[in-house]
DOPAZA-639727 format. One record per residue (C-alpha): residue in three letters; x, y, z. Coordinates in steps of 0.5 Angstrom, whole numbers, plus 500, padded with zeros to 3 digits. Example, Ala and Ser with C-alpha at 12.3 -4.5 7.8 and 13.67 -1.06 7.14 Angstrom:
residues 2
ALA525491516;SER527498514;
This chain:
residues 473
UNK413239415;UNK418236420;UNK424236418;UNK426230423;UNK422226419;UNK425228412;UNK432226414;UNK432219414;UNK429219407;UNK435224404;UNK441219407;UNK441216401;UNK441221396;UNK447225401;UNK451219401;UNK451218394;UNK453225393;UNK458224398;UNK461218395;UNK462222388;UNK466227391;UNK470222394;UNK475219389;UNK475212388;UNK468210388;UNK466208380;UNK474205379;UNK477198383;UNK483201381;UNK482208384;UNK479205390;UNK485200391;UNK490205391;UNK486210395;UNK486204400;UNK493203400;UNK494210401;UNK489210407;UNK492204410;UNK500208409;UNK497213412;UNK494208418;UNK500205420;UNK505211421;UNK500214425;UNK499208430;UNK504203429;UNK510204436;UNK514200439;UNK511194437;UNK505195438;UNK498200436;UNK498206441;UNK492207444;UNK488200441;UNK487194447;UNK488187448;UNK482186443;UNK482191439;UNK489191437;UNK489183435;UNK483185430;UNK487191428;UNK493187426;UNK487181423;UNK486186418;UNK492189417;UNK493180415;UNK487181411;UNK489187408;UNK496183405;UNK492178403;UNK488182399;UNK494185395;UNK496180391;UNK504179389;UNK507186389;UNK512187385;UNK516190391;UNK514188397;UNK518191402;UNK512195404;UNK508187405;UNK514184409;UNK514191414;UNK507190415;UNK508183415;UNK513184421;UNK509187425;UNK504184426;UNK508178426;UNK512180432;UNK507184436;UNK503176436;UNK509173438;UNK511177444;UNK510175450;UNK504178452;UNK500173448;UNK502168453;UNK502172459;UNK495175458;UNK492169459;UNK493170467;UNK489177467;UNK485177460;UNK478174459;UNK475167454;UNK474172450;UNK481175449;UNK484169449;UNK479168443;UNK480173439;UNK488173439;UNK487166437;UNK484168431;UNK489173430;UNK495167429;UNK489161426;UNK489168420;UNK498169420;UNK499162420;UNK494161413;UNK496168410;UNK504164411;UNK502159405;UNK498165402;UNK506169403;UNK510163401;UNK507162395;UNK508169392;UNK513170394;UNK517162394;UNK525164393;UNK525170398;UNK530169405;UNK522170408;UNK519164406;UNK526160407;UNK523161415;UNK517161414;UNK517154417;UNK519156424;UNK514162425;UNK509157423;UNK511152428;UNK511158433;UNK504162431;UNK502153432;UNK504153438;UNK501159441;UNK494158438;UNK494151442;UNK496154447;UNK490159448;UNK486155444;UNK487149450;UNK485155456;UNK479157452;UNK476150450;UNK476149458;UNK471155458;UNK465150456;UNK461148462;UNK456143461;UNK454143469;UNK450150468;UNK445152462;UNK447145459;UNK453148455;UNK456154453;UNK462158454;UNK463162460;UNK466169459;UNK470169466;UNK475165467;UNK474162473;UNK479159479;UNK474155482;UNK468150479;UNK466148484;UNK460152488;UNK460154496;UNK452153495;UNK445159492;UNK449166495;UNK456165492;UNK459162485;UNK453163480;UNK453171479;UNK460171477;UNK458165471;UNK456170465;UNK455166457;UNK456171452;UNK455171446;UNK462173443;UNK465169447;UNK461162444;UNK462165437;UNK469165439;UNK469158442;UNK465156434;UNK469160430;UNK476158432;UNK474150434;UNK473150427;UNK478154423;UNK484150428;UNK481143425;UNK488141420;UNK491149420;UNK498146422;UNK500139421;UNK507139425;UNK508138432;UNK507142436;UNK512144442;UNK514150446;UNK520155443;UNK524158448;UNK525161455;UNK518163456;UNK514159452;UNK517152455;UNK516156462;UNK509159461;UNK508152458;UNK510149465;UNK506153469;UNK500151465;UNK501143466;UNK503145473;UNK496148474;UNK492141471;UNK496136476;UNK494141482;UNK488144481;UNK483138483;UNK486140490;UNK481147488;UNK475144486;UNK477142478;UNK479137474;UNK486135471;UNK484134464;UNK489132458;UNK497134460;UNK498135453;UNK496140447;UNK490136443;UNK492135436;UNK489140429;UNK488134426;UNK483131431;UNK476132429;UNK474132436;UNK475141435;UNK469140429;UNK464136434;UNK466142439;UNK464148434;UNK458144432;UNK456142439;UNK457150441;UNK453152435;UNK447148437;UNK447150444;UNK447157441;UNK441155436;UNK438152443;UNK439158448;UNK435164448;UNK440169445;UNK435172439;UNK431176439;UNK424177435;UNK428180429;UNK434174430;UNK438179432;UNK444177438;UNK442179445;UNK450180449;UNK449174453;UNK445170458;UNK447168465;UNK444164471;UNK441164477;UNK438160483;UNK431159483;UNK427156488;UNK420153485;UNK417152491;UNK418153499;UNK418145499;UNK424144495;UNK431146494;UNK434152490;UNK435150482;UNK440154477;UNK436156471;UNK439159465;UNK434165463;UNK437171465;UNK438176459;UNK443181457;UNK439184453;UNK443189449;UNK445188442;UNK451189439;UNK453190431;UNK459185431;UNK455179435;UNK451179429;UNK456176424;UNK461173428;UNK459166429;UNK461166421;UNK468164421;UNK465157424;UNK460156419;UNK465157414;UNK471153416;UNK465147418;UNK463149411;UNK470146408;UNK472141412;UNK465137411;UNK461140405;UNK455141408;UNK451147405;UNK446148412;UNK453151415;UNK454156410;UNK446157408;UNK445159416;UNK452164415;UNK447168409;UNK441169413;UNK446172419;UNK449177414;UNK441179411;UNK439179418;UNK443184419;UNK442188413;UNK435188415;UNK437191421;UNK440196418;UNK433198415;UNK429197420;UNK432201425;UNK435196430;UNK442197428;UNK441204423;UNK437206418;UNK438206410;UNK442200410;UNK448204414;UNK451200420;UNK449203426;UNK451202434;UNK446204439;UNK452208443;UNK453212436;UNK448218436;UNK448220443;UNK456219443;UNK456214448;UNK461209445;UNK466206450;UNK473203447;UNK471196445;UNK464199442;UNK468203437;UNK471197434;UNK464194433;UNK463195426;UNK470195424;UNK469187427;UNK462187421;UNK466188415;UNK472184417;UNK468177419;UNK463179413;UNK469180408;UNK472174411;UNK467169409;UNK467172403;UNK472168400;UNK472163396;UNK470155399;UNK475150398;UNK475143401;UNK470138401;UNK463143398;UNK461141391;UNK461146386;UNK454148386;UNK454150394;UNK461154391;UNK457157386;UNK451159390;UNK456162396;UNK459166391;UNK453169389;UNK450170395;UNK456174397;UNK455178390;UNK448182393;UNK451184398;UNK456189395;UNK451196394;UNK450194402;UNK458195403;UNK458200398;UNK453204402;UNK457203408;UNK464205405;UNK461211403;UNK458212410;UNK464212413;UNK468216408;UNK463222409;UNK466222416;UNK473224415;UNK476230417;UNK481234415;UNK486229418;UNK483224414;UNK481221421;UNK474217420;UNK469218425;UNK465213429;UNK458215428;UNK456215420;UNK450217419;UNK446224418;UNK449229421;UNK456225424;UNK460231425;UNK457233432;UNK456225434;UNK464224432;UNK466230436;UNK463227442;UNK465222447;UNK472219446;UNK471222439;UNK476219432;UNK480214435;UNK484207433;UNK477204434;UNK473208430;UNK480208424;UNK480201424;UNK472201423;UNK473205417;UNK478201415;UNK474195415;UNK469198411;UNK474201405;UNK477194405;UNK471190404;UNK468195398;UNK475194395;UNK475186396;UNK468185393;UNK468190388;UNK475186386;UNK472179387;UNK464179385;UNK464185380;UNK459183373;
């Protein structure tokens, strides 16, 4: 009998085990406590000098997400000293400098996730004020919402202009590029590349920004007002480079232009071939000049893939059709939201992204997994818990109710996972990357246990204890 064909049949039966000598597991109490344990421990080993040592631009924005999402899951605490230190850190890493200065170096999709990082403060605020409404906190709150406001405009403005209709016939692109205009066929399009995160980002932070603030929004302080200026400096002068003016001023959260831009991305998405045979996201698509015939001139054609598929590309794009779900009632939104998440789960089965229903990185078993791969999974379970939130808005009860219940079947999903993932820790209680069989020798290898591979065992945890609270029976 071989033995590599009876191991993927005993996971199951080795997680359980896991799972009942961990503590936590059969008891909601048990596991909130031993969360807020883990994530006590989390930040005292990471948090420094204002920021998250060793995490990249990127990966510290979703680590302070879910340092949010984790506040937000808590309820009002009695003593809330420990809530308004956490709250602090995450506040003043977003507003330093470097999330307006990034934009000079950083890619779209930076610009995108640090957006979603304030559009996540500036909603937790109300969620703070309310519980805590007689505090000096809440005495300032409307100020911090006037600042994170501003600076989510501001990025959001730069990622807005990363939509190209003249190539693919739409899509935003990954690079930010000085020059839209081509030298002709050897130059220009080898830089162009349509990623699928980026235009999950572009969807997702359209439809979330739409009537997230309803003030005026206007640049605080010495950098931002210069930051700002050079900004507006470089739309009067750039025609002289190939581009277009565009609008001088920020566009307003009420405008509804924001959710014909989320859905337009999301049916060019639906239109450009990034899925593969099982419906899972291929990383991107790019284009390349093609000459049909030696009689006619070189066209562009959008049909070169990259292929690669990622765990977090598959649930990304949840926060646009969540928000576009409350702002116009449609159930289609949410329904192609559900199908993405079983799509995953699926693949979790089959084999493509794991095996036995536990999440899998294709870098995970050789240990292979680069800073950014390392942070994947942990993205899975904050988009997946993040959508599993209740729908307000305009949807009628009945999409309400379904919605619920759909999130409700996804819970031994996250069980299996959380419990994965927890088998991994050492005697540090640091999680590995990799969470399937024999995960001691994979964690070992390549960057080894990391503040990625913590955040992703951190999602997991979150998520088990949110939907244990939220959709038990």
């Amino acid at each position: 009998m071989h033995l590599h064909r009876i191991w993927p049949h005993l996971l199951s039966i080795t997680i359980c085990i896991v799972a009942l000598v961990q503590p936590n597991t059969e008891s909601g109490i048990e596991q909130t406590l031993w969360v807020e344990e883990r994530f006590d421990d989390f930040i005292l080993a990471y948090w420094a000098k204002g920021g998250w040592k060793g995490a990249s631009s990127w990966t510290g924005d979703v680590l302070s997400r879910l340092m949010v999402s984790y506040l937000s899951s808590q309820g009002e605490v009695a003593n809330h000293s420990k809530v308004n230190e956490i709250f602090a850190h995450v506040v003043s890493r977003s507003l330093s400098a470097w999330t307006l200065i990034q934009y000079l170096t950083q890619a779209n999709d930076d610009f995108g996730w640090t957006v979603a990082l304030l559009l996540e403060i500036l909603e937790y605020t109300h969620e703070y004020e309310k519980r805590y409404p007689d505090t000096s906190s809440s005495a300032r709150l409307p100020i911090l919402r006037g600042r994170l406001a501003f600076r989510a405009a501001f990025l959001h403005d730069l990622m807005i202009e990363s939509w190209t209709a003249e190539l693919c016939h739409g899509g935003a692109e990954w690079y930010v590029r000085t020059r839209r205009r081509f030298v002709w066929p050897s130059l220009g399009v080898r830089e162009i590349y349509k990623n699928t995160i980026t235009n999950h980002l572009y969807n997702g932070n359209n439809a979330q920004i739409y009537n997230a603030y309803d003030g005026a929004v206007f640049p605080v302080g010495v950098i931002e007002i210069a930051v700002h200026g050079l900004r507006v400096l470089g739309k009067i002068i750039r025609p002289l480079f190939g581009g277009s003016r565009g609008h001088l001023r920020l566009f307003q959260f009420a405008d509804v232009a924001l959710l014909g831009r989320a859905t337009k991305g999301i049916n060019w998405m639906d239109q450009t071939d990034l899925l593969t045979e099982d419906s899972l996201y291929v990383d991107g698509i790019r284009p390349r000049f093609k000459q049909f015939s030696p009689d006619t001139s070189p066209t562009v054609v959008c049909d070169v893939r990259g292929e690669a598929v990622f765990t977090y590309n598959q649930v990304a794009g949840l926060r646009a059709l969540y928000f576009l779900t409350q702002a116009t009632g449609k159930g289609e939104f949410l329904r192609n939201g559900h199908h993405a998440i079983q799509n995953l789960i699926d693949a979790t089965i089959s084999g493509n992204l794991g095996w036995d229903g536990i999440l899998e990185e294709n870098c995970d078993r050789p240990g292979n997994c680069s800073q950014d791969m390392q942070a994947f999974k942990g993205v899975v379970f904050l988009e997946v818990q993040r959508y599993c939130r209740a729908i307000s808005g305009d949807a009628t009860r009945e999409i309400r109710a379904w919605h619920v219940d759909q999130c409700r079947q996804y819970t031994p999903w996250i069980r299996t996972n959380a419990a994965a993932a927890r088998s991994t820790i050492d005697n540090k209680g640091a999680f590995g990357g990799y969470w399937g069989i024999k995960h001691v020798n994979h964690s070992q290898g390549g960057r080894g246990r990391t503040i990625e591979t913590q955040f992703s065992g951190l999602a997991a945890q979150l998520a088990l204890s949110f939907f244990e609270k939220s959709f038990s029976e």
